[in-house]
PQR file of N, CA, C, O and H, with PARSE charges and radii, in Angstrom:
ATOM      1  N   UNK A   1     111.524 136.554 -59.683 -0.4000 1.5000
ATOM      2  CA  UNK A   1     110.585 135.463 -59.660 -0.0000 2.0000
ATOM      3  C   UNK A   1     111.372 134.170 -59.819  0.5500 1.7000
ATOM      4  O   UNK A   1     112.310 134.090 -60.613 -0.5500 1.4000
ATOM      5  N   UNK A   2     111.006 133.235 -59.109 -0.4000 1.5000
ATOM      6  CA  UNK A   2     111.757 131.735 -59.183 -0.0000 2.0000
ATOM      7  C   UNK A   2     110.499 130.542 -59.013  0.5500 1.7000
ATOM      8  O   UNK A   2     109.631 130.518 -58.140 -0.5500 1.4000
ATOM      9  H   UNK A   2     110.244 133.300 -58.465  0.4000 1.0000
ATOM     10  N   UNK A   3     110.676 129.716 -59.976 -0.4000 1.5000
ATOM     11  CA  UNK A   3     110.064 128.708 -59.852 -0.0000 2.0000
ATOM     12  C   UNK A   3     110.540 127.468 -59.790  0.5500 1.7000
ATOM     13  O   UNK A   3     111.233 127.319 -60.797 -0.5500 1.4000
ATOM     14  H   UNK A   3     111.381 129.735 -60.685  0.4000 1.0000
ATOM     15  N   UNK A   4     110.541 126.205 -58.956 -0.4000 1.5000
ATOM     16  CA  UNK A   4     111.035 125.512 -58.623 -0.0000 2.0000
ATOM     17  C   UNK A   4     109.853 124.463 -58.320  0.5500 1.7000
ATOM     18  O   UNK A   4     108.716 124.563 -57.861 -0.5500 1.4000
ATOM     19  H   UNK A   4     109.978 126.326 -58.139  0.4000 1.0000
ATOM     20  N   UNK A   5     110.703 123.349 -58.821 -0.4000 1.5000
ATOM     21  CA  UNK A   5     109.812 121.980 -59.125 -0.0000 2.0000
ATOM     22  C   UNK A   5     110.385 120.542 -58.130  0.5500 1.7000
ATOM     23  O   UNK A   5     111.458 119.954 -58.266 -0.5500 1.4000
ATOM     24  H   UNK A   5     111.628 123.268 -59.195  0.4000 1.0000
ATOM     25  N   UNK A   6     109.696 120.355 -57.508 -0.4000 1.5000
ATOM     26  CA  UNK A   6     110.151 119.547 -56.721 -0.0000 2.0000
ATOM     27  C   UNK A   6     109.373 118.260 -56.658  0.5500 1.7000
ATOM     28  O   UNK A   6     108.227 118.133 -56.225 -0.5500 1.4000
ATOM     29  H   UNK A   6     108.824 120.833 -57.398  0.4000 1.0000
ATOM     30  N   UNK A   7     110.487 116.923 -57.358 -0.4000 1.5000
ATOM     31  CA  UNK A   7     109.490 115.796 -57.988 -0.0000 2.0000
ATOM     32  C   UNK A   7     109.670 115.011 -56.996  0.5500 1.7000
ATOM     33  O   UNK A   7     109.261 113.874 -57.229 -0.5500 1.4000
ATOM     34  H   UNK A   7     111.417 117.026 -57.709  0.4000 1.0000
ATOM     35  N   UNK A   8     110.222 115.194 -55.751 -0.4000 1.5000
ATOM     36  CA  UNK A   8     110.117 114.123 -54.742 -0.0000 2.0000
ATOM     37  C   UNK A   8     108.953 114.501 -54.434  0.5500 1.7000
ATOM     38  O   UNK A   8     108.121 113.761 -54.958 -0.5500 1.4000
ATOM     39  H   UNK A   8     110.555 116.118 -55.563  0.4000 1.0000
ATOM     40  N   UNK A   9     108.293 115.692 -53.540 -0.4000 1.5000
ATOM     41  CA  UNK A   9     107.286 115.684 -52.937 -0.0000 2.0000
ATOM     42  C   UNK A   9     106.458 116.300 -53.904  0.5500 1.7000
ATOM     43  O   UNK A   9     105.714 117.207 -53.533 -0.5500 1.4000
ATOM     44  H   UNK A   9     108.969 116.293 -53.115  0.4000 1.0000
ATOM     45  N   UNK A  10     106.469 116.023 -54.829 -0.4000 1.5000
ATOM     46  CA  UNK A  10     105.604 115.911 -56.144 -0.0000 2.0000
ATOM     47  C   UNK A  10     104.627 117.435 -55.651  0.5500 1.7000
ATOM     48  O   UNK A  10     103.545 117.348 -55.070 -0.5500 1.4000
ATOM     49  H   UNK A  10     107.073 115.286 -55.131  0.4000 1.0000
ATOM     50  N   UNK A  11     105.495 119.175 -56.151 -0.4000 1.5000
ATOM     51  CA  UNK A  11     105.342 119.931 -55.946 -0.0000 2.0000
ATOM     52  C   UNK A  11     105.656 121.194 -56.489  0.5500 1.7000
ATOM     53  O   UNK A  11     106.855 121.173 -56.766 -0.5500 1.4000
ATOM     54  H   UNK A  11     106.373 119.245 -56.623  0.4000 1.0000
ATOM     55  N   UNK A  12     105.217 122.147 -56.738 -0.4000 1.5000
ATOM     56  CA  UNK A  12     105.401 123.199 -57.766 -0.0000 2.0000
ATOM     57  C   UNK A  12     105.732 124.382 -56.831  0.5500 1.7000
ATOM     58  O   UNK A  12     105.012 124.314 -55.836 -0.5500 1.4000
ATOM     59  H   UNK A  12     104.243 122.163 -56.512  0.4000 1.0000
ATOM     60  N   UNK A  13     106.416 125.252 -56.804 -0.4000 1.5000
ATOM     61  CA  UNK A  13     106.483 126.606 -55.783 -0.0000 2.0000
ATOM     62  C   UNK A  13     107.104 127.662 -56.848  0.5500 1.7000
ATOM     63  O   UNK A  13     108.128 127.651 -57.531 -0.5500 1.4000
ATOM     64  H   UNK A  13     107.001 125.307 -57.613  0.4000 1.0000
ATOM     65  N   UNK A  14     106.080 128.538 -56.696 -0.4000 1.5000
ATOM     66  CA  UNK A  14     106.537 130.196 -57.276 -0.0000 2.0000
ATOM     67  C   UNK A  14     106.455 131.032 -56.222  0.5500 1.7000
ATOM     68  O   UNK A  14     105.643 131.506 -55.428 -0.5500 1.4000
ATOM     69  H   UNK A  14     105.248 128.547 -56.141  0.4000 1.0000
ATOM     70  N   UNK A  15     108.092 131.038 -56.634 -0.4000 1.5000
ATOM     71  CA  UNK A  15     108.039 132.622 -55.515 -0.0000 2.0000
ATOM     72  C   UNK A  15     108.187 134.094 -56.218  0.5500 1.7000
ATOM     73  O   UNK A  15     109.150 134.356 -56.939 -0.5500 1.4000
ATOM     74  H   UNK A  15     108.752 130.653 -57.279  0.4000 1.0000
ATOM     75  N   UNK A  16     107.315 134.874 -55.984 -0.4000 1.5000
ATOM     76  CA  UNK A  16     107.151 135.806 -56.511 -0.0000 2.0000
ATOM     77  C   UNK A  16     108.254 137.223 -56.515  0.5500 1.7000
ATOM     78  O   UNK A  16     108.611 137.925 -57.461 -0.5500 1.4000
ATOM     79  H   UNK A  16     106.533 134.661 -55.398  0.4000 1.0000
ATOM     80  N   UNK A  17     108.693 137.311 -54.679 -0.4000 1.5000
ATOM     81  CA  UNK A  17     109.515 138.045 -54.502 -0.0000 2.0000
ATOM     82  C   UNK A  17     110.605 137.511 -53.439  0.5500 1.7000
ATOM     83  O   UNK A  17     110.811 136.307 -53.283 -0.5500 1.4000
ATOM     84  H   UNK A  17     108.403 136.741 -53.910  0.4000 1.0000
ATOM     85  N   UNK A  18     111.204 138.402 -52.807 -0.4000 1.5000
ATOM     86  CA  UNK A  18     112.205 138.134 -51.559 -0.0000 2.0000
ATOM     87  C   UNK A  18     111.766 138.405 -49.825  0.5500 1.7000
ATOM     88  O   UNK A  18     112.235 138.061 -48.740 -0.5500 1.4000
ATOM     89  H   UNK A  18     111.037 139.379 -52.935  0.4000 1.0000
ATOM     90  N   UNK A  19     110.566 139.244 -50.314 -0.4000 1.5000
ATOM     91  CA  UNK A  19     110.452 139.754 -48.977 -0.0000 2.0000
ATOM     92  C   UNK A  19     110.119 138.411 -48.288  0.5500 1.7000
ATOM     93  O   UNK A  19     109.896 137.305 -48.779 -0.5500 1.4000
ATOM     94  H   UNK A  19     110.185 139.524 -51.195  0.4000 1.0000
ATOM     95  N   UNK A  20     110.169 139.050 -46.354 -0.4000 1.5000
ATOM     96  CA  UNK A  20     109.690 137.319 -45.364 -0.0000 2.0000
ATOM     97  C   UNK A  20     108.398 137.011 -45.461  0.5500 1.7000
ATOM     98  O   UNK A  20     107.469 137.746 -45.125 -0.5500 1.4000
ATOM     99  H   UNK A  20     110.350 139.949 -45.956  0.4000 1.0000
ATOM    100  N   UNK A  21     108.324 136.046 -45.868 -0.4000 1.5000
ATOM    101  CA  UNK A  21     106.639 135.078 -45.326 -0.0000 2.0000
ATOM    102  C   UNK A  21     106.343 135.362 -43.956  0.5500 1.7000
ATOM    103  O   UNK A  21     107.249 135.378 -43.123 -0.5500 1.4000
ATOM    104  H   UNK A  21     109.078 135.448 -46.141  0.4000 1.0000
ATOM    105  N   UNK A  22     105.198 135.580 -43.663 -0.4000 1.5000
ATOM    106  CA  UNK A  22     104.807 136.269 -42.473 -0.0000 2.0000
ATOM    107  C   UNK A  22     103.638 135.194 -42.437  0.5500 1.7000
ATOM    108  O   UNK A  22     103.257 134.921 -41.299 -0.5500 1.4000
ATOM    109  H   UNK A  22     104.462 135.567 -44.340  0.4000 1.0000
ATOM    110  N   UNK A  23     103.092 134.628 -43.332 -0.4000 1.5000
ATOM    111  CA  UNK A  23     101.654 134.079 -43.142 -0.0000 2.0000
ATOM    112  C   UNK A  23     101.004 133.298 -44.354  0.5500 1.7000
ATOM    113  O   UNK A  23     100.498 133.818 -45.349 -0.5500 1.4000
ATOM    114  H   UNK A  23     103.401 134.850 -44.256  0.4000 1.0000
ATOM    115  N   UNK A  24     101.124 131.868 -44.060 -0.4000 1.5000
ATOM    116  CA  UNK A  24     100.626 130.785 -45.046 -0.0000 2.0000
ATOM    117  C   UNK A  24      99.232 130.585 -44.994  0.5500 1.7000
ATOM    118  O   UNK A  24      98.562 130.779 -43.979 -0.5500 1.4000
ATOM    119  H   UNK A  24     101.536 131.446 -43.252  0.4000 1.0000
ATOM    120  N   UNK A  25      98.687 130.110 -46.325 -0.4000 1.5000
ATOM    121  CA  UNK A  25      97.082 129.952 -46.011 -0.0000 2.0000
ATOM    122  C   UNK A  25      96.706 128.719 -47.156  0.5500 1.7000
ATOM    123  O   UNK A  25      97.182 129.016 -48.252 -0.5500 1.4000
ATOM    124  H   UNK A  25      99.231 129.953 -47.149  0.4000 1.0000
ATOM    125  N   UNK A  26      95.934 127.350 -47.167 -0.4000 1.5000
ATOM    126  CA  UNK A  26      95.704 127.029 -47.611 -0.0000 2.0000
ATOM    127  C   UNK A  26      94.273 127.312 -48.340  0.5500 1.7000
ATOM    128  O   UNK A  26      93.153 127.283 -47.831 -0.5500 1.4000
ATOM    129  H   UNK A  26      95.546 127.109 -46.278  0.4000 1.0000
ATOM    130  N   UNK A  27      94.682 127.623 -49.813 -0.4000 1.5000
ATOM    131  CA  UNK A  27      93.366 128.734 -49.883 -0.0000 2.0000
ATOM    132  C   UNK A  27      92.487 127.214 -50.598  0.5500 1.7000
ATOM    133  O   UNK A  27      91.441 127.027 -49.978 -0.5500 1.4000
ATOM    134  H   UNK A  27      95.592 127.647 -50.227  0.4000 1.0000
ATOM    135  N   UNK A  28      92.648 126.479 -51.385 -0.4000 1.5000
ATOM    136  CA  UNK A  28      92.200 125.139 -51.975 -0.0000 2.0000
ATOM    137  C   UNK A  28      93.101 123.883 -51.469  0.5500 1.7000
ATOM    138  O   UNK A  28      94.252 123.892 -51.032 -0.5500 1.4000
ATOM    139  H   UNK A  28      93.499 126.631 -51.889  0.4000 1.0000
ATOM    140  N   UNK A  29      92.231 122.834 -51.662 -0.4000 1.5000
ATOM    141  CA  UNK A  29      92.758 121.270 -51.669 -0.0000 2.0000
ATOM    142  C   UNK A  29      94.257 121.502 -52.525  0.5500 1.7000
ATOM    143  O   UNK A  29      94.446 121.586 -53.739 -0.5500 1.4000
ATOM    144  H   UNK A  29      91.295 122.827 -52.016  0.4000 1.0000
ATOM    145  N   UNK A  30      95.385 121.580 -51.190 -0.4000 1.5000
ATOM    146  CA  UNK A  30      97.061 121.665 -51.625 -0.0000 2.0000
ATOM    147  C   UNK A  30      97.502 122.868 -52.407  0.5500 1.7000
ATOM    148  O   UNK A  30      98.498 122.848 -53.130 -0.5500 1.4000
ATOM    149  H   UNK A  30      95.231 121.511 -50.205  0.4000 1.0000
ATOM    150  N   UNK A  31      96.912 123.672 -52.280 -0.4000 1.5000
ATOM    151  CA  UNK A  31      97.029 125.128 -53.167 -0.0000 2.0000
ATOM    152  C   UNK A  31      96.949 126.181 -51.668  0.5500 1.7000
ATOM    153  O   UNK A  31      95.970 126.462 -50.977 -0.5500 1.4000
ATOM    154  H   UNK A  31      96.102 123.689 -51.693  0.4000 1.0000
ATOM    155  N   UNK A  32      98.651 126.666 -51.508 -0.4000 1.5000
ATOM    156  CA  UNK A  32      99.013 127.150 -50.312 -0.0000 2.0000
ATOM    157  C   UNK A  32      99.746 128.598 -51.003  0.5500 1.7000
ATOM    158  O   UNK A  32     100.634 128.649 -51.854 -0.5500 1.4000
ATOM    159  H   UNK A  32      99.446 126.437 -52.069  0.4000 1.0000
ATOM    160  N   UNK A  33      99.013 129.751 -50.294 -0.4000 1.5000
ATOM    161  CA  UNK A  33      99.631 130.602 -50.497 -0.0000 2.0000
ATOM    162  C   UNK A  33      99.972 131.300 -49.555  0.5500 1.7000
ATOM    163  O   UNK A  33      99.151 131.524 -48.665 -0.5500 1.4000
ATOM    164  H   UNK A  33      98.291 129.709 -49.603  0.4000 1.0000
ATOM    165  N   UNK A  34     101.787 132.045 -49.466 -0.4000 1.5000
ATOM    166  CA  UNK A  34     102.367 132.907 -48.674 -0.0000 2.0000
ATOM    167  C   UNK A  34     102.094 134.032 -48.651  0.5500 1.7000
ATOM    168  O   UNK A  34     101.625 134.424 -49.719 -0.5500 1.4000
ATOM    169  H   UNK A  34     102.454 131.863 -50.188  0.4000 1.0000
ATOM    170  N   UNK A  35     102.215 135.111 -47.526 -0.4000 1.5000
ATOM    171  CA  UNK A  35     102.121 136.435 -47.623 -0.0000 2.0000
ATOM    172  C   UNK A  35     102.886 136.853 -47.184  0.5500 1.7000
ATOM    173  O   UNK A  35     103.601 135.980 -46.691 -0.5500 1.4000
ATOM    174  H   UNK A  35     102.596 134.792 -46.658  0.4000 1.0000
ATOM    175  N   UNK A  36     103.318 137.997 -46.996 -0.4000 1.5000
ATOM    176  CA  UNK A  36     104.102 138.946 -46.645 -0.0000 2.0000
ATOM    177  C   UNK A  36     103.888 139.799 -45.547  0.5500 1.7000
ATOM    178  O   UNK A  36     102.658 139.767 -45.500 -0.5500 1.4000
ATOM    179  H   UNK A  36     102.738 138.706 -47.396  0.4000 1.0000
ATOM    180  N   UNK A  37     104.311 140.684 -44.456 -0.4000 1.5000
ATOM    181  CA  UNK A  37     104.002 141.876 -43.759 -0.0000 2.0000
ATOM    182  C   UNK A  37     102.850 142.536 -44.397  0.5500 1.7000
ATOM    183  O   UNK A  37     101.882 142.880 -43.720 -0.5500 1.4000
ATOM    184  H   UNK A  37     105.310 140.710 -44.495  0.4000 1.0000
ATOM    185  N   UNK A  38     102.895 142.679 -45.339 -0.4000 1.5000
ATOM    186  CA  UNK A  38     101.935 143.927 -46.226 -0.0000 2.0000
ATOM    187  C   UNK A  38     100.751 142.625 -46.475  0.5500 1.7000
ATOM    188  O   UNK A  38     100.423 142.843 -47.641 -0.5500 1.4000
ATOM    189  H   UNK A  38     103.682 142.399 -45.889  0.4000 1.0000
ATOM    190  N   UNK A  39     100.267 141.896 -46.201 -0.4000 1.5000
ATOM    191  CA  UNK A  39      98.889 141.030 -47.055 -0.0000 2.0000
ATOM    192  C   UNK A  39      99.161 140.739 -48.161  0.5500 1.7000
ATOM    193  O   UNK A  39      98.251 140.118 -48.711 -0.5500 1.4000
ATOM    194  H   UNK A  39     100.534 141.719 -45.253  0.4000 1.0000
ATOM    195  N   UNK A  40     100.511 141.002 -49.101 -0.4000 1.5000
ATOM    196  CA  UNK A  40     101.044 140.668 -50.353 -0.0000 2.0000
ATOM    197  C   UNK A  40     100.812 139.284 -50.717  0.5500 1.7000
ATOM    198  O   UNK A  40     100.797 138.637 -49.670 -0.5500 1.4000
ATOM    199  H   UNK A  40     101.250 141.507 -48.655  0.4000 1.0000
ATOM    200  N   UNK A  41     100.632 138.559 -51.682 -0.4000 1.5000
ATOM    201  CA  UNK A  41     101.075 137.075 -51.962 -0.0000 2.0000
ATOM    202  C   UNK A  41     102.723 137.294 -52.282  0.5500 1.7000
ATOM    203  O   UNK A  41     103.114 138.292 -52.887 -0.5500 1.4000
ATOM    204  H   UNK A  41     100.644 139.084 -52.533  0.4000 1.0000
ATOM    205  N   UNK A  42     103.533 136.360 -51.856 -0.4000 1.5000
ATOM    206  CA  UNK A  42     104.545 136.447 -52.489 -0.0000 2.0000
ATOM    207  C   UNK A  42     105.349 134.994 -52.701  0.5500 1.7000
ATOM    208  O   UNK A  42     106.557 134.901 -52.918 -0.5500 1.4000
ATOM    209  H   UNK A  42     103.215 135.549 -51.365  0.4000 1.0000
ATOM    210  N   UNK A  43     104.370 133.838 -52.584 -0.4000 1.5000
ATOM    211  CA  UNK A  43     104.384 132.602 -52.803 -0.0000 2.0000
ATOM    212  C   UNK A  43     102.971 131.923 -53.002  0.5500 1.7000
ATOM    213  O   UNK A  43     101.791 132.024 -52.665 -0.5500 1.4000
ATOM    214  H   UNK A  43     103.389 133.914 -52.407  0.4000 1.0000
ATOM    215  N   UNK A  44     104.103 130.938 -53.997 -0.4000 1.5000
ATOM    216  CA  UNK A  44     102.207 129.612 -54.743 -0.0000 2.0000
ATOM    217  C   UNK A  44     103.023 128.636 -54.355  0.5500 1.7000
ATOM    218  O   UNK A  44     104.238 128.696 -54.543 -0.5500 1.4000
ATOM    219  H   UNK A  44     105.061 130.856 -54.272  0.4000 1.0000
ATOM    220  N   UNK A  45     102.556 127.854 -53.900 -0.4000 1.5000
ATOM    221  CA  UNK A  45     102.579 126.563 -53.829 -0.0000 2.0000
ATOM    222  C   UNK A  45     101.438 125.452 -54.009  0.5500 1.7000
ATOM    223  O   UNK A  45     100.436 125.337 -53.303 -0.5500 1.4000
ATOM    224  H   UNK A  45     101.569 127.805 -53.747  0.4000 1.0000
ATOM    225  N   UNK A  46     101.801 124.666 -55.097 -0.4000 1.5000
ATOM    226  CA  UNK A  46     100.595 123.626 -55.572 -0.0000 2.0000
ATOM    227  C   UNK A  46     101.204 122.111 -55.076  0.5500 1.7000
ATOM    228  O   UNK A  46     102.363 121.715 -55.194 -0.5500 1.4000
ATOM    229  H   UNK A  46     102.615 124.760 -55.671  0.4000 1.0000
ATOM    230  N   UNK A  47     100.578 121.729 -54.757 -0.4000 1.5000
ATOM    231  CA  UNK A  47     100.917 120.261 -54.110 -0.0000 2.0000
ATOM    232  C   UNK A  47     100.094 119.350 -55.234  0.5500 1.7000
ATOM    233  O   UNK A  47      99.287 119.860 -56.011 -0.5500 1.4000
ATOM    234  H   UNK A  47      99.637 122.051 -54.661  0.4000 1.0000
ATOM    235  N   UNK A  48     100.456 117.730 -55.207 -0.4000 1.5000
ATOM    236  CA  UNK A  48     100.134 116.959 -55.947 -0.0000 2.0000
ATOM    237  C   UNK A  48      99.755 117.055 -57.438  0.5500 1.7000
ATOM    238  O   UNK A  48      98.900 116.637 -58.220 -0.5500 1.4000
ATOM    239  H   UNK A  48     101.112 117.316 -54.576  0.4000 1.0000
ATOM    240  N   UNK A  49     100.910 117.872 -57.405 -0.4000 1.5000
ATOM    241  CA  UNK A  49     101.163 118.526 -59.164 -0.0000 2.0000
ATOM    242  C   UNK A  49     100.927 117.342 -60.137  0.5500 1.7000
ATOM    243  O   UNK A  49     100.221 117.563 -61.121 -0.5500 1.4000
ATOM    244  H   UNK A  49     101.604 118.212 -56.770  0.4000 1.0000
ATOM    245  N   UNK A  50     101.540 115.895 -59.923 -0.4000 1.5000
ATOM    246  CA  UNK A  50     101.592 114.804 -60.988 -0.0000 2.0000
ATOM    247  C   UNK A  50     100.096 114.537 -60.975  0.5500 1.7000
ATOM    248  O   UNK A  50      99.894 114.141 -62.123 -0.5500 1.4000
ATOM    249  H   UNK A  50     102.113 115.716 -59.124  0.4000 1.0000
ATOM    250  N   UNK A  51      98.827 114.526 -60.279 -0.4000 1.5000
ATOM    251  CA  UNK A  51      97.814 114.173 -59.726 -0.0000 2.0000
ATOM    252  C   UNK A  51      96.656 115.390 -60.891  0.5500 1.7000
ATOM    253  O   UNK A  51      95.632 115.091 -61.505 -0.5500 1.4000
ATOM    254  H   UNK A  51      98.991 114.848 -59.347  0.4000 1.0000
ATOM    255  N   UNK A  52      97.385 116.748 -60.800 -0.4000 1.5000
ATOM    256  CA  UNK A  52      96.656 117.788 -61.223 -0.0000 2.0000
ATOM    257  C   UNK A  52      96.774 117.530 -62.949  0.5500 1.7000
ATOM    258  O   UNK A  52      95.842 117.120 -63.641 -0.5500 1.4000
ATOM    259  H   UNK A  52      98.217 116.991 -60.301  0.4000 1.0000
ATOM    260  N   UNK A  53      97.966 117.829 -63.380 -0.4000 1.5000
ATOM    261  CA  UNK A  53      98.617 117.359 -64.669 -0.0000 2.0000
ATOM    262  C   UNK A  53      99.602 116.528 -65.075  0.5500 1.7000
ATOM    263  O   UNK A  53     100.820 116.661 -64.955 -0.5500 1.4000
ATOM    264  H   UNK A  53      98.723 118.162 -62.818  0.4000 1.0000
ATOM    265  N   UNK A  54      98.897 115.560 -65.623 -0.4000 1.5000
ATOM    266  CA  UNK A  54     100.037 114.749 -65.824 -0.0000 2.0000
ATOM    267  C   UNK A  54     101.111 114.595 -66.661  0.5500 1.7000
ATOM    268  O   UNK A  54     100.822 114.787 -67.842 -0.5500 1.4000
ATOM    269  H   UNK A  54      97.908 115.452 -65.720  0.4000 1.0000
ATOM    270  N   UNK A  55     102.363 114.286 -66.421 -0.4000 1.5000
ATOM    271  CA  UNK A  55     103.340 114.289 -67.428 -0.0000 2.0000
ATOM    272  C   UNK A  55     103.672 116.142 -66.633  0.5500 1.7000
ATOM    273  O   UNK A  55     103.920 116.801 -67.643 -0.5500 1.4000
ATOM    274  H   UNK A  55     102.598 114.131 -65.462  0.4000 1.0000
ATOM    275  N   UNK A  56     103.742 116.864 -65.728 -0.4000 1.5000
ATOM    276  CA  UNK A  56     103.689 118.300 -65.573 -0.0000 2.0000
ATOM    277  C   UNK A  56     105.000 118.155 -64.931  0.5500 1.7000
ATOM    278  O   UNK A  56     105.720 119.136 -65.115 -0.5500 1.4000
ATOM    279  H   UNK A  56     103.541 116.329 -64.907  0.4000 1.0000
ATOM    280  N   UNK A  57     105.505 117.237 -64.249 -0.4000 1.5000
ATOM    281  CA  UNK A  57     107.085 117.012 -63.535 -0.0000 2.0000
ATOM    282  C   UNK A  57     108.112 116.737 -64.448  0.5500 1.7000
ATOM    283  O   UNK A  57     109.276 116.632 -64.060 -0.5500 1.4000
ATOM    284  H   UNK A  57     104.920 116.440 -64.099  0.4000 1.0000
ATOM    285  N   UNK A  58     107.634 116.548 -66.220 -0.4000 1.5000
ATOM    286  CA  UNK A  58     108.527 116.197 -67.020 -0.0000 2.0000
ATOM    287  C   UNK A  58     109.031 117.387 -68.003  0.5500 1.7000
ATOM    288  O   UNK A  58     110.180 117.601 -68.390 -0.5500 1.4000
ATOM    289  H   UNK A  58     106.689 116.634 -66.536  0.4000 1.0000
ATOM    290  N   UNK A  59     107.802 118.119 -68.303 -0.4000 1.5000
ATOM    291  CA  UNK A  59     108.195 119.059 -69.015 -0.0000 2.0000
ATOM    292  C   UNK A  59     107.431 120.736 -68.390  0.5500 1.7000
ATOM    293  O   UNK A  59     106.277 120.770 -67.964 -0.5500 1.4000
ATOM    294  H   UNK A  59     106.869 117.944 -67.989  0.4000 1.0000
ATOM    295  N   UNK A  60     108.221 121.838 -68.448 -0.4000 1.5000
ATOM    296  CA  UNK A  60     107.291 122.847 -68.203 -0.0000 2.0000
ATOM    297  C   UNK A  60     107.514 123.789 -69.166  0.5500 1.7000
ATOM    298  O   UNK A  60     108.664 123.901 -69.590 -0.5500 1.4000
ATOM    299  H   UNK A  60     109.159 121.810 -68.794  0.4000 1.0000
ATOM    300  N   UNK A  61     106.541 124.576 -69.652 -0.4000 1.5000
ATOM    301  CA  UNK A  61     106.606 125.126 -70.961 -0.0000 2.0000
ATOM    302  C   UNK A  61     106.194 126.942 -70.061  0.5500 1.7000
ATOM    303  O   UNK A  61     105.199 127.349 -69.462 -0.5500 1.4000
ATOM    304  H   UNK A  61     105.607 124.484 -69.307  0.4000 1.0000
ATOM    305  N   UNK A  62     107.483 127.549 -70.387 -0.4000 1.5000
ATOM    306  CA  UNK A  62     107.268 129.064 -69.831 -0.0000 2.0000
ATOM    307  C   UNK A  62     106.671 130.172 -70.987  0.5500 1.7000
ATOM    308  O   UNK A  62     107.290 130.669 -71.928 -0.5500 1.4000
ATOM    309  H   UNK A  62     108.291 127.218 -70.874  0.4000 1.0000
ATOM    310  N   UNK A  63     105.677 130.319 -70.706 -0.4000 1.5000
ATOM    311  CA  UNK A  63     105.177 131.190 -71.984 -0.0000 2.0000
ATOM    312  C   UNK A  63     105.221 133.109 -71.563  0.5500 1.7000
ATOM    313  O   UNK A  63     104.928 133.524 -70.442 -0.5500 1.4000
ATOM    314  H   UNK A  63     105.174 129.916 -69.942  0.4000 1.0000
ATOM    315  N   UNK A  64     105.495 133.708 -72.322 -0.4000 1.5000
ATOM    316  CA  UNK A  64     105.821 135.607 -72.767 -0.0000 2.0000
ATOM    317  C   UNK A  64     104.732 135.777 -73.048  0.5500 1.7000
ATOM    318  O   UNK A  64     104.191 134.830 -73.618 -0.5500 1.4000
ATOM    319  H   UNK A  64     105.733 133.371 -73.233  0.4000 1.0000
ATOM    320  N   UNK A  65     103.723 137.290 -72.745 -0.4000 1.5000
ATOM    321  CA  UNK A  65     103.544 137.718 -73.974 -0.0000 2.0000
ATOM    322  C   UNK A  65     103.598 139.200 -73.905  0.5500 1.7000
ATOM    323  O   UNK A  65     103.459 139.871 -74.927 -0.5500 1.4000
ATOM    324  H   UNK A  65     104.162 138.059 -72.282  0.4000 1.0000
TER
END
C-alpha cells in the first residue's frame, strides 16, 4: 500500500496494490477510483483535498488498530 500526497495539484492517491489499472471511474465530485482486470479497486484518488480538509496537506496522521 502507498500513499502519496501531492500539494501542487492539491491531491491525495492510495494505491492499494501493483496490479495494472484497467479502468477509472469517477464515483463522487473528484473522488476517482481505479480498477483492475478483476473489477478490484486498487486505487483512491481524492482531488481538492485542501477544499475537503483543511490544514490535510500539512499534516497526516496514520492510524493501526
Amino acid at each position: 500500500m502507498k500513499l502519496v500526497v501531492h500539494k501542487e495539484d492539491d491531491a491525495l492517491y492510495l494505491r492499494l496494490d501493483d496490479s495494472a489499472i484497467v479502468e477509472s471511474e469517477e464515483v463522487s465530485d473528484g473522488i476517482i477510483l481505479d480498477y483492475n482486470a478483476a473489477g478490484k479497486v486498487v486505487g483512491i484518488e481524492v482531488l481538492y483535498l485542501s477544499q475537503r480538509s483543511p490544514g490535510s496537506l500539512q499534516r497526516i496522521l496514520l492510524e493501526t488498530a
